[in-house]
C-alpha positions, 0 to 999 in steps of 0.5 A: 061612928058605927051602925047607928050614929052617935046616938048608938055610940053614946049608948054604948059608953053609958054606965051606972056611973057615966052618963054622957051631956051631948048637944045637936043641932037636930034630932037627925044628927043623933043617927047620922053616919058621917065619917069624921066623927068622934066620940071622946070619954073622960073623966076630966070634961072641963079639959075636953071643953077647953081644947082648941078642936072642940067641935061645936056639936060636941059633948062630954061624956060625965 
């Protein structure tokens, strides 16, 4: 993550015709900075869903 957290990296990828469906534990997670983070665009969710490394915070871009 960059300047602005997940909230900003989110932003970044939303189109008219991608959306993102994310889930956090709290608002404050929206704009943390924390290293290791990661930000996945697909357009398969459901194979992003069943990898083995999904993070429980984690989303799927749509």
């Amino acid at each position: 993550m960059s300047d602005g957290g997940l909230a900003v990296a989110l932003a970044e990828l939303v189109t008219d015709d991608a959306g993102a469906d994310v889930a956090l534990p709290d608002r404050v997670a929206a704009f943390e900075e924390t290293p290791g983070r990661l930000v996945v665009q697909t357009t398969d969710p459901d194979a992003v869903a069943d990898s083995p490394t999904r993070s429980p915070c984690s989303g799927s871009a749509t």
